[in-house]
C-alpha positions in Angstrom: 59.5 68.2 18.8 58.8 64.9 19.7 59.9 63.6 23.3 62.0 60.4 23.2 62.8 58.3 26.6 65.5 55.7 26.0 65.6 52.4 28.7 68.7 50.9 28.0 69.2 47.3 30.1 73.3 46.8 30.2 73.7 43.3 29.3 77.0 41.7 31.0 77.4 43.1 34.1 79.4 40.8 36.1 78.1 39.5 39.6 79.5 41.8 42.6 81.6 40.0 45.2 81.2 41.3 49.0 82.9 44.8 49.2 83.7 45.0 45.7 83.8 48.7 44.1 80.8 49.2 41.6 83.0 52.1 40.0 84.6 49.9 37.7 82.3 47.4 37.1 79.6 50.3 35.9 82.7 51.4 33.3 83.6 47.6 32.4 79.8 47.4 31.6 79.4 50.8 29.6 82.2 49.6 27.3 80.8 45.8 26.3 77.6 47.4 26.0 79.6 50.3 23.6 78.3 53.2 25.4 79.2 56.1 27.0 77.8 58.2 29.8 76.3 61.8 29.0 75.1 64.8 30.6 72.0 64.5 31.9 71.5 60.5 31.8 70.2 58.4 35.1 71.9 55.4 35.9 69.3 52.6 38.1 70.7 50.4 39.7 69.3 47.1 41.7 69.8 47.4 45.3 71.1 43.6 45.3 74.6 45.2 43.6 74.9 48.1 46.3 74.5 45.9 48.9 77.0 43.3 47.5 79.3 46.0 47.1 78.6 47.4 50.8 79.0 43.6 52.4 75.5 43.8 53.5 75.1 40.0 54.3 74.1 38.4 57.4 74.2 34.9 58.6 71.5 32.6 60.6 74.1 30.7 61.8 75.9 33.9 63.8 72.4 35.3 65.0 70.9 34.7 68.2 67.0 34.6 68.6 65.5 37.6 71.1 62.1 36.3 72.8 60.6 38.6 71.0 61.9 37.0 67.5 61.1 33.9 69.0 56.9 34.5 69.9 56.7 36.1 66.2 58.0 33.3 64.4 55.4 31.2 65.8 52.9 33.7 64.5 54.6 33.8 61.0 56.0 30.2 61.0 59.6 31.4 59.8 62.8 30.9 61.5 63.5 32.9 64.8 67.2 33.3 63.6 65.1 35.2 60.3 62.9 37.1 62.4 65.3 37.9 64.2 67.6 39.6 61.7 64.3 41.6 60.3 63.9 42.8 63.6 67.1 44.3 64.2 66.5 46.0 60.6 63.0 47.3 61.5 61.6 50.1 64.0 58.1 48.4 64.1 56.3 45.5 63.7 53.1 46.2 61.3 51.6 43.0 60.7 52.7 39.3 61.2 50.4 36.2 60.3 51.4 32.9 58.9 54.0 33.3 56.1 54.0 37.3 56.3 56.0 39.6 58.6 55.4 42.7 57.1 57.2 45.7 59.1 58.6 49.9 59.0 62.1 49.2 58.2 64.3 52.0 59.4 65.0 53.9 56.5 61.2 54.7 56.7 59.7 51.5 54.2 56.7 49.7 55.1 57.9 46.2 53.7 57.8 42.2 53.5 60.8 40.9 55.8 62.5 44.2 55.7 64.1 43.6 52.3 66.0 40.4 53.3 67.2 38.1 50.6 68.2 35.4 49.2 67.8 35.2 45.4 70.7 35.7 43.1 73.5 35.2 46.3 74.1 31.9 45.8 73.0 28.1 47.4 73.7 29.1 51.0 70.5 29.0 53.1 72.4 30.5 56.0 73.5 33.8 54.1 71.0 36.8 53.8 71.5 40.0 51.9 70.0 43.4 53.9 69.4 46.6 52.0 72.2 49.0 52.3 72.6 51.2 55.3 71.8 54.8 53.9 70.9 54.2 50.1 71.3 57.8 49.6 74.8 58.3 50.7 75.2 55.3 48.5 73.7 57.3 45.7 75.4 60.3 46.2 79.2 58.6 46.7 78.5 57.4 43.3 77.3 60.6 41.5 80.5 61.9 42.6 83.1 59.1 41.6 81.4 59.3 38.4 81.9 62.9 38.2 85.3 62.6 39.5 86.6 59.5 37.3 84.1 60.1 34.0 83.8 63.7 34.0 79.9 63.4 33.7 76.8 65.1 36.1 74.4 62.0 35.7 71.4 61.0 38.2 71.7 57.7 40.5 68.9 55.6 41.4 68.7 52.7 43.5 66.1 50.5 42.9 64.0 47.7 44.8 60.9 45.3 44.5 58.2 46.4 46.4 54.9 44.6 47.0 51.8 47.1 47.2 48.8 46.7 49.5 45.5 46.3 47.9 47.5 45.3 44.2 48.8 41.8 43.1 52.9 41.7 42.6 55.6 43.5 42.8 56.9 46.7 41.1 59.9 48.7 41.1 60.5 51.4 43.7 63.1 54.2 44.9 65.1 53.4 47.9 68.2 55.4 47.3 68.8 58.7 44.9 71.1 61.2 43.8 70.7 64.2 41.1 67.1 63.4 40.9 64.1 65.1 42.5 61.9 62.0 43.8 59.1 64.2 43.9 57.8 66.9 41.4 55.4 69.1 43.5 53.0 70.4 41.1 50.5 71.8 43.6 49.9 75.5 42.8 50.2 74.9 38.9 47.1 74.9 36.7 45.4 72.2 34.5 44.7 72.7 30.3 41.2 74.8 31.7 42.9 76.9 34.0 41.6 74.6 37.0 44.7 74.7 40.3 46.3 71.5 41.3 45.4 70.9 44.8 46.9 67.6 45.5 49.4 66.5 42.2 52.9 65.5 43.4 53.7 62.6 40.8 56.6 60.4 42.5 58.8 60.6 39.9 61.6 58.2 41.6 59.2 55.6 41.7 58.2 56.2 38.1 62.0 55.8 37.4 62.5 52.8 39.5 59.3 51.0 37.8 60.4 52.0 34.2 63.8 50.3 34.6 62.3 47.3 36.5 60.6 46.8 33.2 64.1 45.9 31.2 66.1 44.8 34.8 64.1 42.0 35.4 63.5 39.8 38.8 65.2 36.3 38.2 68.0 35.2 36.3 68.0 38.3 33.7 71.1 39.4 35.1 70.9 42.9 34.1 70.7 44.6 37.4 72.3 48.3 35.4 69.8 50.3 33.6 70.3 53.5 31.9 67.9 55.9 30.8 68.2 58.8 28.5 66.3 61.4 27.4 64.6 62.5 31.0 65.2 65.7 32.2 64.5 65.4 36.2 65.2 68.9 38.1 66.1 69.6 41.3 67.5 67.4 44.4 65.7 65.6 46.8 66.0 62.1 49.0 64.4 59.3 48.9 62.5 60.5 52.4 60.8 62.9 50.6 58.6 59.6 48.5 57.7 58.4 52.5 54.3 59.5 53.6 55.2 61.3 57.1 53.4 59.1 59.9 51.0 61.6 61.1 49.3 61.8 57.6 49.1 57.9 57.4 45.3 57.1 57.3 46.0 53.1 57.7 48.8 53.4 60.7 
């Protein structure tokens, strides 16, 4: 039999005011979009939404500048008030040169400006939107009001634009998961001639996150809900599990 993956991009979804539920917009959603959740199915969702729905903004205007912030925004020629709020998001500083601060944020991600934001939050200059707190609680809390509320065992994954080093753009990558198994360890299993992986662990989160960046979009799409069908992804994990331990990292 044929394998079939459906990538479904939920058109409608309203915009997520600061500490809004994402419970009922998610079912709101489903309905205009006349579907319903089944067994089985994976829900993505942009991290922008989760973090609207957490409160996870941060003002310049409320932020006061650390030396330290200060001296790197020379370097980096961005605003010290900026700096300083990736700073306080980060656990170290990897590499800052004019127009980059590029950092370990303290979930674990090497990353531009430690996922601060300002697309798709409105005209404010002095408002920034941080990635939520533990994206894997997030996940989880909402595997289990959809269990709860829809009476469905569905994967949750939370989904952000990365930039890559030695590639061009940006591409779609797990930050926060539930019900899903980030990594398939393969190591041990053995190729169409018999030959015995040594090294295979596909990231399958990242897969995900990519595949439904491909129908979510990055600008003014406004489809930040994506559901896929049709993928059967064992196990349980966390999004830890896609970060390269330090002590194996060749480039650190």
């Amino acid at each position: 039999m044929a394998t079939a993956l459906q990538i479904i991009a939920l058109e409608g979804f309203p915009l997520v005011q600061p500490g809004e539920p994402l419970l009922p917009l998610i079912t709101q959603t489903l309905e205009r979009n006349t579907l319903s959740l089944q067994q089985g199915d994976i829900l993505v969702l942009a991290q922008k939404i989760v973090s609207k729905s957490e409160n996870r903004f941060a003002r310049l205007s409320e932020t006061q500048a650390s030396p330290e912030a200060e001296e790197l925004a020379k370097t980096c020629g961005k605003d010290p008030r900026m700096v300083q709020l990736v700073l306080n998001e980060s656990s170290q500083v990897i590499r800052a040169i004019r127009g980059v601060l590029i950092v370990r944020h303290k979930l674990g991600h090497v990353m531009a400006n430690a996922g601060l934001d300002q697309s798709n939050i409105g005209n404010d200059n002095d408002l920034f939107l941080l990635l939520p707190k533990n994206p894997d609680i997030s996940a989880h809390k909402l595997k289990q009001e959809i269990a709860t509320h829809l009476g469905v065992d569905i994967g949750i994954l939370i989904c952000d634009s990365f930039g890559r080093p030695w590639r061009m753009g940006t591409t779609g990558v797990c930050i926060g998961c539930a019900g899903i198994a980030p990594v398939r360890d393969q190591r041990g299993e053995h190729d169409l001639f018999g030959r015995e992986l040594q090294v295979t662990m596909p990231a399958k989160g990242d897969e995900i996150a990519a595949a439904a960046s491909l129908v979510m979009g990055e600008a003014a799409e406004g489809t930040p809900l994506v559901l896929i069908r049709g993928l059967t992804i064992d196990g349980e994990g966390q999004t830890s599990d896609l970060i390269r331990p330090l002590e194996e990292d060749l480039f650190h």
